[in-house]
LOKOL-923473 format. One line per field, with one value per residue (C-alpha): x negated, y negated, z negated; residue number from 1. Coordinates in nm, 2 decimals. Example, Ala and Ser with C-alpha at 12.3 -4.5 7.8 and 13.67 -1.06 7.14 Angstrom:
BEGIN
X <- (-1.23,-1.37)
Y <- (0.45,0.11)
Z <- (-0.78,-0.71)
k <- (1,2)
***
This chain:
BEGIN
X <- (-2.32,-2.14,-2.13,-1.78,-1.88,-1.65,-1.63,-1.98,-2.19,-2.09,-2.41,-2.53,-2.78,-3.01,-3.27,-3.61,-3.84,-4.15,-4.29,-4.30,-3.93,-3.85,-4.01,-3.87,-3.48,-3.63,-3.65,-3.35,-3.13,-2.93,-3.10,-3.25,-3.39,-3.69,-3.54,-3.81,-3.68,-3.33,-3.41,-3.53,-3.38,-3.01,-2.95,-3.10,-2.83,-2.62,-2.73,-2.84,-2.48,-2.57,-2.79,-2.70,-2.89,-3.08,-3.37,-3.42,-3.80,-3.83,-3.80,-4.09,-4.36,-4.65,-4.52,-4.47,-4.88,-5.14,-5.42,-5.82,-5.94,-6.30,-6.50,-6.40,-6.11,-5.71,-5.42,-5.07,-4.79,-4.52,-4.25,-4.42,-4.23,-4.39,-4.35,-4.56,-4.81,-4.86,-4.89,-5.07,-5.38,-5.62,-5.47,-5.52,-5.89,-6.00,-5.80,-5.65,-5.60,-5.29,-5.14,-5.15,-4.98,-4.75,-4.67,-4.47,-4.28,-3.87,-3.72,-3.80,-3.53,-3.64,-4.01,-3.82,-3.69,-3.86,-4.19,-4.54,-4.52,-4.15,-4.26,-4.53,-4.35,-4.07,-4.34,-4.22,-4.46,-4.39,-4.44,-4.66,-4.82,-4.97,-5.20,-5.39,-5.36,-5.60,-5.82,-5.89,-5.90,-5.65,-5.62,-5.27,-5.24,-5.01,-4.83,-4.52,-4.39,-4.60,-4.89,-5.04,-5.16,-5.38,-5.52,-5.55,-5.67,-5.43,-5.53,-5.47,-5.11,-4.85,-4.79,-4.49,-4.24,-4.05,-4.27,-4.57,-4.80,-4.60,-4.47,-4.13,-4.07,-4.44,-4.44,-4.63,-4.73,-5.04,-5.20,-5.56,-5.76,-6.14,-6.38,-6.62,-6.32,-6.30,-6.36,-6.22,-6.07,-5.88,-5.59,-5.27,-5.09,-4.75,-4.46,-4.11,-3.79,-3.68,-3.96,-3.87,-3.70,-3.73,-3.97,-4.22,-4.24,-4.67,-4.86,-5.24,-5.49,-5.83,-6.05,-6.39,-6.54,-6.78,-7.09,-7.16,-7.31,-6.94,-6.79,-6.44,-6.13,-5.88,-5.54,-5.25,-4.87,-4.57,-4.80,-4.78,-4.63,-4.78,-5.02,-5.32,-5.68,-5.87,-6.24,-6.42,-6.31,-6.42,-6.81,-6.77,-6.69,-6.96,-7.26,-7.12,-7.26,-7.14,-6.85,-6.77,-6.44,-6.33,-6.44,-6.27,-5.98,-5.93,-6.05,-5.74,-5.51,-5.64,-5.60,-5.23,-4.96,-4.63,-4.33,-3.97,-3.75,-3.51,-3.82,-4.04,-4.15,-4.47,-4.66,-4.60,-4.69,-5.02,-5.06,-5.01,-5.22,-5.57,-5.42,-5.34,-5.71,-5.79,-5.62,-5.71,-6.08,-6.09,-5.91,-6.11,-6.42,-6.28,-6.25,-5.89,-5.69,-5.35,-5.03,-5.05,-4.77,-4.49)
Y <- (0.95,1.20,1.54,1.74,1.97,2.15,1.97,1.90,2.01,1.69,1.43,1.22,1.30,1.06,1.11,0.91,0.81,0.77,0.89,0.53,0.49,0.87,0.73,0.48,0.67,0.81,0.53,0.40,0.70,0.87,1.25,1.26,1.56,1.64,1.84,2.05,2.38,2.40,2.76,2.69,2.32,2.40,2.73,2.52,2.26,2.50,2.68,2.33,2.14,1.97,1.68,1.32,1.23,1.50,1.29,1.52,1.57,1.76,1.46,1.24,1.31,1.29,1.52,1.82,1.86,2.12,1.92,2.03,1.74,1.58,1.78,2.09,2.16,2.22,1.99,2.14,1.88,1.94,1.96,2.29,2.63,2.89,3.06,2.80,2.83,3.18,3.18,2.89,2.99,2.77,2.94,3.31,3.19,3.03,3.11,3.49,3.59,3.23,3.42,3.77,3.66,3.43,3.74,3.87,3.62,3.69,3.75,3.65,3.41,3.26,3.24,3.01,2.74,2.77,2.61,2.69,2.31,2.41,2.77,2.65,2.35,2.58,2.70,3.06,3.35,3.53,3.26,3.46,3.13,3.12,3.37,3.26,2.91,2.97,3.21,2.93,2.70,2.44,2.14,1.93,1.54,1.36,1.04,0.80,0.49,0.18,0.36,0.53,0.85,1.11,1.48,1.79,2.12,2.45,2.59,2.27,2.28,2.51,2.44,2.76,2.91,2.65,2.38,2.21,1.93,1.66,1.35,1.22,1.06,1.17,1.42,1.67,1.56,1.77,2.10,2.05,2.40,2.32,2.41,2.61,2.87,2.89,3.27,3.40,3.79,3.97,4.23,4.14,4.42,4.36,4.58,4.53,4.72,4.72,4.77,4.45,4.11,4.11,3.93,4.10,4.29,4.29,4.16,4.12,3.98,4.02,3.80,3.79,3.44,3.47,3.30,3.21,3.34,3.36,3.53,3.76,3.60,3.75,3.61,3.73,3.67,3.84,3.89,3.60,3.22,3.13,3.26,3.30,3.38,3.65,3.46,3.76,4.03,3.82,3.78,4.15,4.21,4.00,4.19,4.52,4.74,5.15,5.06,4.71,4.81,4.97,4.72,4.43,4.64,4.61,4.24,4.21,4.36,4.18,3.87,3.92,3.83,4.03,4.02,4.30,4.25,4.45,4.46,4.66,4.67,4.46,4.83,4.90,4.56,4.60,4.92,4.84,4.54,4.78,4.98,4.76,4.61,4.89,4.94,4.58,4.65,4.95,4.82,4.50,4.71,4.89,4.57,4.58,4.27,4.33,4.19,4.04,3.79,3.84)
Z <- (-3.80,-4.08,-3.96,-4.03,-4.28,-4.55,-4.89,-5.06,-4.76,-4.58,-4.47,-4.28,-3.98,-3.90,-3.61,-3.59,-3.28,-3.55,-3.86,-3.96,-3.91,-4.04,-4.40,-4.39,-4.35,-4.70,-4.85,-4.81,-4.85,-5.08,-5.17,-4.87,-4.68,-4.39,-4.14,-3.88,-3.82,-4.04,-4.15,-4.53,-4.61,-4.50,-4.68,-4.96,-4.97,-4.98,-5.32,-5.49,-5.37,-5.07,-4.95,-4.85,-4.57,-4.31,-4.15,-3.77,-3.73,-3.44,-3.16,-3.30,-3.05,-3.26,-3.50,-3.16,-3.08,-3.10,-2.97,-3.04,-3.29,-3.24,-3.53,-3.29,-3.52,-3.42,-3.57,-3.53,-3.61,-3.85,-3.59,-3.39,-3.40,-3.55,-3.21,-3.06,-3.29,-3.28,-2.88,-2.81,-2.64,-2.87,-3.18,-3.05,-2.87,-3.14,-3.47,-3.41,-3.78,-3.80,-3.48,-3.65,-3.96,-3.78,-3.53,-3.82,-4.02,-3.95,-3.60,-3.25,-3.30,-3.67,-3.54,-3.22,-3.46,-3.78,-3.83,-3.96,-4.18,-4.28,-4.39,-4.65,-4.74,-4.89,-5.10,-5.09,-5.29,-4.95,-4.69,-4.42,-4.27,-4.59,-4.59,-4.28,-4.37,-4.72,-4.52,-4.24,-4.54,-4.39,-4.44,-4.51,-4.39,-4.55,-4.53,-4.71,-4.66,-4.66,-4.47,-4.76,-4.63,-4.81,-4.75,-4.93,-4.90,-4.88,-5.18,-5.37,-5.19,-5.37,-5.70,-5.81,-5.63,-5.44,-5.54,-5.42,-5.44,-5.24,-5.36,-5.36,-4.99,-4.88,-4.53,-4.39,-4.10,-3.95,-4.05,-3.95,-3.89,-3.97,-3.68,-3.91,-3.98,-3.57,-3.46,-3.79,-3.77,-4.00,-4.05,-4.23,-4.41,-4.53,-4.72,-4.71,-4.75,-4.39,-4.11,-3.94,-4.04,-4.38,-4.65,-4.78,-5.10,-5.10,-4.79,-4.76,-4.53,-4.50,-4.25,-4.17,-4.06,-3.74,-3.99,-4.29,-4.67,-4.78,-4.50,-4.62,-4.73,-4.91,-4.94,-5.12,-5.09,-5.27,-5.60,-5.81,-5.79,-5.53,-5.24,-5.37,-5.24,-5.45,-5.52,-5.70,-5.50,-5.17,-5.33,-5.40,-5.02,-4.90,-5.11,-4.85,-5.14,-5.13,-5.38,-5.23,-5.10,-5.41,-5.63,-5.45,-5.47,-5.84,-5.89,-5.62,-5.84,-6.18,-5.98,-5.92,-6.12,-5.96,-6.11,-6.14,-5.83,-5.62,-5.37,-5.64,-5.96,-6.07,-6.12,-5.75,-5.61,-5.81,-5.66,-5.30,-5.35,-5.36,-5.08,-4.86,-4.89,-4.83,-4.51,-4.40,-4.40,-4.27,-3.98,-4.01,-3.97,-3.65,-3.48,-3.43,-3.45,-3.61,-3.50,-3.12,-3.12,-2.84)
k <- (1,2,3,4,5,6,7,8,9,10,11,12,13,14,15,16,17,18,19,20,21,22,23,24,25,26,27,28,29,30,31,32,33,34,35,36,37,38,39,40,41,42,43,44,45,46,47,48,49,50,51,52,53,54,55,56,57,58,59,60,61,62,63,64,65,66,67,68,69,70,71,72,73,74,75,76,77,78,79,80,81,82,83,84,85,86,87,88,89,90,91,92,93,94,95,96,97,98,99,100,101,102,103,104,105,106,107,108,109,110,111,112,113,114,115,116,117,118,119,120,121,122,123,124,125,126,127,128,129,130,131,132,133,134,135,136,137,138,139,140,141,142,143,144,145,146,147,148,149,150,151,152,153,154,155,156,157,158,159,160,161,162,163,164,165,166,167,168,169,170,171,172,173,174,175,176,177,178,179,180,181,182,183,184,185,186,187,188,189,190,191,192,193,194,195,196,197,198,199,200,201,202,203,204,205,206,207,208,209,210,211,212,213,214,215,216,217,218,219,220,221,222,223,224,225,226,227,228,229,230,231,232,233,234,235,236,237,238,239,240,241,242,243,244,245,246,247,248,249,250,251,252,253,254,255,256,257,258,259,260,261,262,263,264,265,266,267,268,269,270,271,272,273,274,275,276,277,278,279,280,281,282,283,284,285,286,287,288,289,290,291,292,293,294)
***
């Protein structure tokens, strides 16, 4: 089927009952593209001259699940809205801080369409899912044609802005939350130009997981390439020492590597990087959680 669109945006739309069949539409097509939410991949084609082929996600039923996994984790297909994420009463029992991130990516409308596996496959500095997603230390399952299927962990996910780790034809098909990152907290603080609807300029999120020796995470988006989690200032948070907070401020910002945008300079995004820590544990230590999805 071609769609009727004006000149070079023309393609075809193709619409899959399987992930079998949806890799195998890859295959066999002309620069072919996933489509899940349409919020990233469309204005895409649009700035790189258009795709041939738009292979429809969202009715493949294995692909539209949040089901509780049998090591106690969660797996969330590919095809779930972010709204659905954020709501669902497994993610806000059992993983708050993904709910509290996800609570403020875009509008009410965006968060209806786009999805969580769409947000950090566009491998944006600013994707909020991301956050969360290397605090709870996700993990990716991945699959291509043929059967081969492979994992990989979060942090092993994003490679530079716009770019990450998957192969050409290979899908994201399930984000899989680990049960020992269940009962995590945290507060996500974020910047942007507007109050509401807008990317962020700096955002940072501190959680806390319910046990272990290595208990804070601190995730970073906005600041450099790609999110990023900031490993020395966490083990300085965990020793809880006087000067813990202010120390793990400035690993934070050595850890960073912002750039000069019309959002703010690298200077301020440095900045706001130790305050907003800041903030984050101070409300972390009230025991508030920050940003209750609607």
């Amino acid at each position: 089927m071609l769609t009727t669109c004006p000149e070079r945006l023309a393609f075809s739309y193709l619409r899959p009952g399987s992930v079998d069949e949806a890799l195998a539409m890859w295959a066999g097509q002309a620069r072919p593209a996933f489509l899940a939410g349409g919020t990233d991949v469309l204005p895409r084609a649009r700035r790189e001259g258009g795709i041939g082929a738009l292979i429809d996600l969202k009715r493949i039923p294995e692909l539209d699940r949040i089901e509780q996994g049998g090591d106690g984790g969660l797996a969330i297909g590919a095809a779930c809205t972010v709204h659905r994420v954020a709501v669902h009463p497994l993610v806000r029992e059992r993983y708050p801080v993904l709910s509290a991130c996800l609570s403020q990516l875009g509008s009410f409308p965006i968060r209806n369409r786009a999805t969580l596996a769409g947000n950090i496959c566009n491998a944006s500095p600013c994707a909020d899912g991301a956050p969360a997603l290397l605090a709870l230390e996700a993990v990716l399952e991945l699959r291509a044609a043929g059967g081969a299927q492979r994992t990989l962990s979060i942090g092993d996910f994003f490679r530079g802005p716009g770019e990450t780790a998957l192969r050409p034809g290979e899908l994201l098909c399930r984000i899989l939350l680990p049960a020992g990152s269940a009962g995590a907290r945290g507060s996500y603080q974020r910047l942007a130009r507007r109050r509401a609807v807008d990317i962020s300029s700096v955002a940072v999120l501190v959680a806390r997981l319910a046990a272990g020796e290595r208990r804070h995470r601190i995730c970073l988006s906005s600041v450099a390439p790609t999110p990023l989690r900031a490993v020395e200032a966490e083990r300085v948070l965990d020793a809880e020492e006087p000067d813990s907070v202010e120390r793990a401020a400035e690993l934070a910002m050595a850890a960073c590597a912002p750039i000069d945008d019309l959002r703010g300079s690298a200077a301020y995004r440095r900045r706001m990087v130790g305050a907003l820590l800041g903030r984050a544990v101070d409300e972390l230590r009230s025991s508030r959680q920050t940003g209750v999805p609607v």
